[in-house]
N, CA and C of each residue as an Amber inpcrd file, in Angstrom:
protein
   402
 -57.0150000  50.2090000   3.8840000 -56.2730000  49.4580000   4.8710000
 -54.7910000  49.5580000   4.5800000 -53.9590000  49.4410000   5.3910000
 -52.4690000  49.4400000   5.4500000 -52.0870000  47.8280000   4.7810000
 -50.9710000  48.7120000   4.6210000 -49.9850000  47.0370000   3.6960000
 -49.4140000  46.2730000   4.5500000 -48.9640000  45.2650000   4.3000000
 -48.0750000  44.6070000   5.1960000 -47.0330000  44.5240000   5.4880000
 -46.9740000  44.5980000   6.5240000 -45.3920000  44.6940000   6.9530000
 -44.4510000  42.7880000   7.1740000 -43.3830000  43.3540000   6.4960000
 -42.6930000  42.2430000   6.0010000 -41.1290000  42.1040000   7.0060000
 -40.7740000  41.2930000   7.7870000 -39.2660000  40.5750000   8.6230000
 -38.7070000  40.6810000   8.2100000 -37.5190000  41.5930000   7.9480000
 -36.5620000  41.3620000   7.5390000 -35.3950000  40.5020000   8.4180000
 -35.1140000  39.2210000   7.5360000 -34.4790000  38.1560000   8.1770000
 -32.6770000  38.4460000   8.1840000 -32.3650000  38.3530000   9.4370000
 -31.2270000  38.7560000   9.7680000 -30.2200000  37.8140000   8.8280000
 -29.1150000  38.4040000   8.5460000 -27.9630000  37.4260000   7.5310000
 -27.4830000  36.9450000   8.6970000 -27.1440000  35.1050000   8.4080000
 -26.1610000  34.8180000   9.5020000 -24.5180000  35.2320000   8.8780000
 -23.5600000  35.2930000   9.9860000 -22.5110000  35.6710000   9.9850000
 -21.9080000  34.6580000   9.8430000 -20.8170000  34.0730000   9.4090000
 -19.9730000  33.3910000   9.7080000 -18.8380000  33.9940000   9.4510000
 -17.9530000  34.0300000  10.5750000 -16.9130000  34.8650000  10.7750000
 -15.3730000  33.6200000  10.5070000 -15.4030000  32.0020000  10.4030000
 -14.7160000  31.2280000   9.8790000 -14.9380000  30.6290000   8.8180000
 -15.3350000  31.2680000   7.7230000 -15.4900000  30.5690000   6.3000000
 -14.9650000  29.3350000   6.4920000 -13.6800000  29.3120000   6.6460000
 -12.6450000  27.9670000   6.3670000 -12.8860000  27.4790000   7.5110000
 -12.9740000  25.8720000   8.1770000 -13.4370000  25.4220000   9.1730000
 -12.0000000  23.9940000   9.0440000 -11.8490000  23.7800000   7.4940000
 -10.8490000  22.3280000   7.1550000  -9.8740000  22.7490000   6.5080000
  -8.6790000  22.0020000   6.2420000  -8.2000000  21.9410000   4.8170000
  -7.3800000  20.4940000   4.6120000  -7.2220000  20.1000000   3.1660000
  -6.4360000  19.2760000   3.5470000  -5.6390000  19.3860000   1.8880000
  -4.6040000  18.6860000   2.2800000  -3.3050000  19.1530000   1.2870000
  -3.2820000  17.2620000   0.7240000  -3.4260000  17.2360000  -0.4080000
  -2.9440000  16.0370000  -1.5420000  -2.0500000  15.4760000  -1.2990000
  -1.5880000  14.2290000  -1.5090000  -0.3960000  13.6930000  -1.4240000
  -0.6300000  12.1520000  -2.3830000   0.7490000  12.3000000  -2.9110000
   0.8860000  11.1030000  -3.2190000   1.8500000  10.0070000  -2.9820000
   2.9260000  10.7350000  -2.7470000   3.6160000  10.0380000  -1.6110000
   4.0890000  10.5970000  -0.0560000   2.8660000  10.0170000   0.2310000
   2.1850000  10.3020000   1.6580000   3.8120000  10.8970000   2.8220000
   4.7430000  10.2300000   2.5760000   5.8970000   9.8530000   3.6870000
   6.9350000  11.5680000   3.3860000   6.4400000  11.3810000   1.8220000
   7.5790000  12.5990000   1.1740000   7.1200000  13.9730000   1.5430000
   5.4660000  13.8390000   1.4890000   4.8240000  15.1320000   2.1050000
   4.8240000  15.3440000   3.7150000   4.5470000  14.1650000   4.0340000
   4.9760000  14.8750000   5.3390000   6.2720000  15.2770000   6.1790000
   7.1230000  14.4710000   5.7430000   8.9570000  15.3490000   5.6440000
   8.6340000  16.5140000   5.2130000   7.9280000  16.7250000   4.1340000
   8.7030000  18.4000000   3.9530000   8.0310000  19.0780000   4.5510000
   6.5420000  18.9560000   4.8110000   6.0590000  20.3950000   5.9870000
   6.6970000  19.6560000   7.3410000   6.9950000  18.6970000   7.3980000
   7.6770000  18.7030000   9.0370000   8.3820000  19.4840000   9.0500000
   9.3580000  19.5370000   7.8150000  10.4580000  19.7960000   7.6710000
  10.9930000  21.4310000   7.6650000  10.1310000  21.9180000   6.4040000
   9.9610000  23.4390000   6.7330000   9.1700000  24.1800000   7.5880000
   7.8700000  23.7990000   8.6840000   7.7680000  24.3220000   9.7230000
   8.1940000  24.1150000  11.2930000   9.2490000  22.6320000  11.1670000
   9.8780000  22.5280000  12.2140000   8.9390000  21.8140000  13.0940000
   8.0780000  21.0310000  12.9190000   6.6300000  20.2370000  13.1330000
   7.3290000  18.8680000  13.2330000   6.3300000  18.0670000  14.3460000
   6.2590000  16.4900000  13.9130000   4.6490000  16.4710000  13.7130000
   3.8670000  15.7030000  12.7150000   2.7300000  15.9470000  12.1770000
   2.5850000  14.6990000  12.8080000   1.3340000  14.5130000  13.2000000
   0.4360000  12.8360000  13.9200000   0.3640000  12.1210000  12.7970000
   0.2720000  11.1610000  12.7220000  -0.4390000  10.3620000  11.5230000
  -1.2630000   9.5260000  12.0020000  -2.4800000   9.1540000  11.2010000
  -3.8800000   8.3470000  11.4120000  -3.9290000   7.4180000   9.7130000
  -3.8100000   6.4650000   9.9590000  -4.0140000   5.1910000   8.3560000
  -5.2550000   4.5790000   9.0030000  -6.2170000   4.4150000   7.6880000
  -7.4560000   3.6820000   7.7220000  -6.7340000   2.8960000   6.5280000
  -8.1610000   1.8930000   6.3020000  -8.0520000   1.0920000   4.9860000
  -8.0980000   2.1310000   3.3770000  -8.5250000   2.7620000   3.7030000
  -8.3710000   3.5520000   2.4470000  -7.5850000   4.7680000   2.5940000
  -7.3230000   5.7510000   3.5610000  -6.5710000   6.7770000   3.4690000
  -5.8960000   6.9610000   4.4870000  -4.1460000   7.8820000   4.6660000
  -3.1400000   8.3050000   5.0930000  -3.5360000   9.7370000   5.6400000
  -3.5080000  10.1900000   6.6190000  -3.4380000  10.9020000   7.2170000
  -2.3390000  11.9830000   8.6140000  -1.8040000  13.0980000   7.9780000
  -0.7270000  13.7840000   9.0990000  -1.6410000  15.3870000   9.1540000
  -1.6830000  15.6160000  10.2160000  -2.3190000  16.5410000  11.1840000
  -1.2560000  17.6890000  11.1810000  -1.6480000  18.8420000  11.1560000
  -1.0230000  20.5230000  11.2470000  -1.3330000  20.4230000  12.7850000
  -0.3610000  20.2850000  13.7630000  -0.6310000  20.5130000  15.1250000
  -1.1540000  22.0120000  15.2940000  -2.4090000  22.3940000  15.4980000
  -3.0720000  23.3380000  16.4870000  -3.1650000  23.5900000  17.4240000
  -3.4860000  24.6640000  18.1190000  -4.3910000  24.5270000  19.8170000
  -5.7250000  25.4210000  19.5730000  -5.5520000  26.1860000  18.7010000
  -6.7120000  26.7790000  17.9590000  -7.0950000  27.3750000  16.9200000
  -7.9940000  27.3530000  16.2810000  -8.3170000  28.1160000  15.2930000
  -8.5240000  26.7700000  14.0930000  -7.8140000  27.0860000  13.0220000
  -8.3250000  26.3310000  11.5920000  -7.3350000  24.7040000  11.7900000
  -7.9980000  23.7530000  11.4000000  -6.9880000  22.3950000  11.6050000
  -7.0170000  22.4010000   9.9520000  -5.9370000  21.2500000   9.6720000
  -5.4960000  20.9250000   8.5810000  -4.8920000  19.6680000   8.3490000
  -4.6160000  18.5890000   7.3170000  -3.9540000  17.6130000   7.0480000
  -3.5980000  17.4410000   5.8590000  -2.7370000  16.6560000   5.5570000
  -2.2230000  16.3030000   3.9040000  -2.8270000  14.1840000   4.3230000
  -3.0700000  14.2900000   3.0600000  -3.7620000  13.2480000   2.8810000
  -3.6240000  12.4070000   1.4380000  -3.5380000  11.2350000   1.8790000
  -2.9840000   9.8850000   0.7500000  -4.5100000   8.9820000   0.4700000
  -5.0360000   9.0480000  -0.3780000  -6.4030000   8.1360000  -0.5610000
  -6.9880000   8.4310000  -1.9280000  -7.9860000   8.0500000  -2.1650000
  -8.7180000   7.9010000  -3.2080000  -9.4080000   9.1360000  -3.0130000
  -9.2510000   9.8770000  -4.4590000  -9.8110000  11.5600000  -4.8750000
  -8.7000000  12.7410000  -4.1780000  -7.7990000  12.3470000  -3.9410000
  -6.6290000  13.0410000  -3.2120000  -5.2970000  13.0080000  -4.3010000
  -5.1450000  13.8840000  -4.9720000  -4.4560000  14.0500000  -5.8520000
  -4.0690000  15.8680000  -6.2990000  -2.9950000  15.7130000  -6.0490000
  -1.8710000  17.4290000  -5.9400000  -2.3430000  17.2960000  -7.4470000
  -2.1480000  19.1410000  -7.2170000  -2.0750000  19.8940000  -8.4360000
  -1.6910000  20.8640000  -8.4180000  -1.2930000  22.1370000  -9.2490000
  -1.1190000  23.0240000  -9.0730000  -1.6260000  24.5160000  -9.3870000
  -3.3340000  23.7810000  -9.8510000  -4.0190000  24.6490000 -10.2250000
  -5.1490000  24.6310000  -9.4960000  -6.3170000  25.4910000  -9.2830000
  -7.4480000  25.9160000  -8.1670000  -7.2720000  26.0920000  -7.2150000
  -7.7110000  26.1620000  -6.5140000  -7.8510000  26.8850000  -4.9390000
  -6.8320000  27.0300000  -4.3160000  -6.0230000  28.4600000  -4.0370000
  -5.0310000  28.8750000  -3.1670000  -5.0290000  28.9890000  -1.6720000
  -4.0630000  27.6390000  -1.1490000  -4.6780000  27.9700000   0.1730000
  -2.9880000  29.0360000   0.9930000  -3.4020000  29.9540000   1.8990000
  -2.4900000  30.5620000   2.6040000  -1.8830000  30.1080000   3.9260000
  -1.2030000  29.6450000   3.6980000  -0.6150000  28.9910000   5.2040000
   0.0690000  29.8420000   6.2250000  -0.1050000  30.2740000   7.0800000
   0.4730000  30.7330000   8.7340000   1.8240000  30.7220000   8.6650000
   2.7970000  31.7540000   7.9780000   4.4540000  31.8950000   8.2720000
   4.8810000  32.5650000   9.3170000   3.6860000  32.8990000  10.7510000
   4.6350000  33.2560000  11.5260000   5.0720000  34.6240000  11.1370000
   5.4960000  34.9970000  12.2150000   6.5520000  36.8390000  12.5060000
   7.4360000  36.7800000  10.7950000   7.4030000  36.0460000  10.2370000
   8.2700000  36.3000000   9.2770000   8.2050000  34.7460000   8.2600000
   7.8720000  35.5100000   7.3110000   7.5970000  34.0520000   6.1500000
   8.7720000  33.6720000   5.2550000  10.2390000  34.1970000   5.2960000
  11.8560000  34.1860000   4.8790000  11.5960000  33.0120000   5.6280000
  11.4020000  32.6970000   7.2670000  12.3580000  31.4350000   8.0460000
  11.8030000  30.2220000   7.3280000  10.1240000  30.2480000   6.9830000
  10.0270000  28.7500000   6.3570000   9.9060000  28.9590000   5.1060000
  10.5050000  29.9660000   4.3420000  10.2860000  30.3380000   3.2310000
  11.3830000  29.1290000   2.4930000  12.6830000  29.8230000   3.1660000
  14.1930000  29.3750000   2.9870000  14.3830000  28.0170000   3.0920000
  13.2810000  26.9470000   3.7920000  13.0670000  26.1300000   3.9940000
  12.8480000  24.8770000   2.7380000  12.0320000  25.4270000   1.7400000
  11.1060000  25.1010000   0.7690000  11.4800000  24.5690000  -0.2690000
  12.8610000  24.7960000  -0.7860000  13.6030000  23.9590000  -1.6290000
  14.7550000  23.0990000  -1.2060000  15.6250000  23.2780000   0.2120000
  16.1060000  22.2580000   0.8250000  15.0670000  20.6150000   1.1240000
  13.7840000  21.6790000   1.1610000  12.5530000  20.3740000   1.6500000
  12.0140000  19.2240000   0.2420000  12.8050000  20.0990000  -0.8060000
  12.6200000  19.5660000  -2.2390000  10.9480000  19.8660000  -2.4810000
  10.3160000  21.1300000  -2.4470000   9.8970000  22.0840000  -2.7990000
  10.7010000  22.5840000  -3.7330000   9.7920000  24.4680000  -4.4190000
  10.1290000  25.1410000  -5.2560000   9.6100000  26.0510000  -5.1820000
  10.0840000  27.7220000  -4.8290000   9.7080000  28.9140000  -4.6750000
   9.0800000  29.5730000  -5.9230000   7.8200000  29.5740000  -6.2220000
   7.2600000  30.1380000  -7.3490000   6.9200000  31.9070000  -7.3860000
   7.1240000  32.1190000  -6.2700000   6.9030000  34.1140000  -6.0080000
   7.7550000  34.2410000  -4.6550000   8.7220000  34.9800000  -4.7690000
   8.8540000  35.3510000  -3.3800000   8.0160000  36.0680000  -2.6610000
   8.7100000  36.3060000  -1.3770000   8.3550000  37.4050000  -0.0370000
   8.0500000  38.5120000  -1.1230000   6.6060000  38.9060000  -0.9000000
   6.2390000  40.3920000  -1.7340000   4.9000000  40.6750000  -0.8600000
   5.2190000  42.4640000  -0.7250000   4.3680000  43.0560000   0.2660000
   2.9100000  43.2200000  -0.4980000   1.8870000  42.5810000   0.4250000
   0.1880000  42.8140000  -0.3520000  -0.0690000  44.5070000   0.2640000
   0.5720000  44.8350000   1.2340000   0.4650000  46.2440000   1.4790000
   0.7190000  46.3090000   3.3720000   0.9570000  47.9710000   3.9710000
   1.0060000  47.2700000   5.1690000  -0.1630000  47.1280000   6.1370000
  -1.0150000  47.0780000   5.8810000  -1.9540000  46.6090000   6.9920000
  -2.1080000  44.9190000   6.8660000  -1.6120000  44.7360000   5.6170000
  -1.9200000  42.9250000   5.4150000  -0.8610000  42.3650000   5.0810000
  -0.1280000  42.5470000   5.3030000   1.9050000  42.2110000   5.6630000
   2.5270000  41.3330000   3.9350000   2.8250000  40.0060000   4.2620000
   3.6350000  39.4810000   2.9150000   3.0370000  38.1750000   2.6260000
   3.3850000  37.7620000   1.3960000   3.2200000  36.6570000   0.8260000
   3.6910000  35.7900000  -0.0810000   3.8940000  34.6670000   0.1720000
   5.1130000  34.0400000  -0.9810000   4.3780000  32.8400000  -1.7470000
   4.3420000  32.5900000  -2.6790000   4.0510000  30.8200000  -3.2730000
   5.1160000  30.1100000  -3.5270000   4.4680000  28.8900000  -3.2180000
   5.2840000  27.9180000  -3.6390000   5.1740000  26.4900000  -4.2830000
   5.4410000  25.3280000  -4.7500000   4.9320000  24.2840000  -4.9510000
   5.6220000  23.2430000  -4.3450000   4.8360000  22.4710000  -3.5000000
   5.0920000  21.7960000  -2.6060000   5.8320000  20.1440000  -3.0830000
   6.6620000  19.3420000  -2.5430000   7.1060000  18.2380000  -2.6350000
   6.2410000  17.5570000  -3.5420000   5.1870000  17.8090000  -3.5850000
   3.8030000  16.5680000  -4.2660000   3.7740000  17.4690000  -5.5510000
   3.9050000  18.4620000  -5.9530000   3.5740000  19.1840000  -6.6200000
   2.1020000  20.3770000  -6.6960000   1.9540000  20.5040000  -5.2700000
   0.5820000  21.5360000  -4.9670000   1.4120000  22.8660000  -4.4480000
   0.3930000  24.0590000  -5.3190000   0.6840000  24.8560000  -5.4090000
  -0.1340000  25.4050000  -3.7610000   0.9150000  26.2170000  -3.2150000
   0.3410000  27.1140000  -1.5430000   0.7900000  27.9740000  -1.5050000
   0.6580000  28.9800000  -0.3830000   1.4750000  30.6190000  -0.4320000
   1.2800000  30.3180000   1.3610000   2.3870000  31.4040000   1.7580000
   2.5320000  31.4870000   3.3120000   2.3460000  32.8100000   3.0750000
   2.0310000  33.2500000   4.3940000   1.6820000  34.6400000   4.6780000
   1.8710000  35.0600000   6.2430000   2.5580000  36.0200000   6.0560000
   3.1370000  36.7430000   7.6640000   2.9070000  38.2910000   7.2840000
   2.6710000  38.7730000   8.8900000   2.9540000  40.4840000   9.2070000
   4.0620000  41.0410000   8.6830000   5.0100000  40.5900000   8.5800000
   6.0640000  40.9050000   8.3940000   7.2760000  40.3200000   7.4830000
């Protein structure tokens, strides 16, 4: 008799790994000045009894917030997140230590099909990188 034949079960895709993010804060008011500040943003804010909340205005794709609460605490070590600089990551680059930030790598090319990237450490002290085409 013949063997059995076995399904091979299709992999699902997920084509948005990242669905959230949210950025630490500890003084909630200071973080959100400075990304207002260096992307030229007014961020929403939402306060519950336990946590502070300002919103990355979207219309699509990945949302984001910096956030004041309990287990919300900047650092500058684990997970690198890349933030959206736009046609050019110099305009909110230049931004980043007027915002009382600190430029930890400049504008440096990852190659050209995947354009530039800079780090930095943010007002709270969390480490991020922006990334543009160009």
């Amino acid at each position: 008799m013949g063997g059995t034949t076995s399904k091979r079960k299709k992999k699902e895709t997920n084509k948005g790994i990242i669905s959230w993010f949210e950025i630490p804060a500890i003084n909630f008011q200071q973080s959100v000045d400075f990304y207002n500040q260096i992307f030229g943003i007014d961020m929403e804010k939402n306060f519950d009894d336990n946590y502070a909340m300002a919103f990355f205005p979207v219309d699509n794709g990945i949302g984001g917030a910096i956030v004041k609460g309990p287990g919300s605490t900047p650092s500058d070590t684990g997970p690198l997140l890349y933030l959206n600089a736009g046609q050019d990551l110099n305009t909110i680059l230049k931004r980043v230590e007027p915002a009382g930030g600190r430029i930890v790598m400049t504008k440096t090319l990852i190659n050209e099909e995947s354009g530039f990237f800079a780090i930095f450490i943010d007002s709270e002290g969390n480490k991020l990188a922006l990334h543009s085409n160009k």
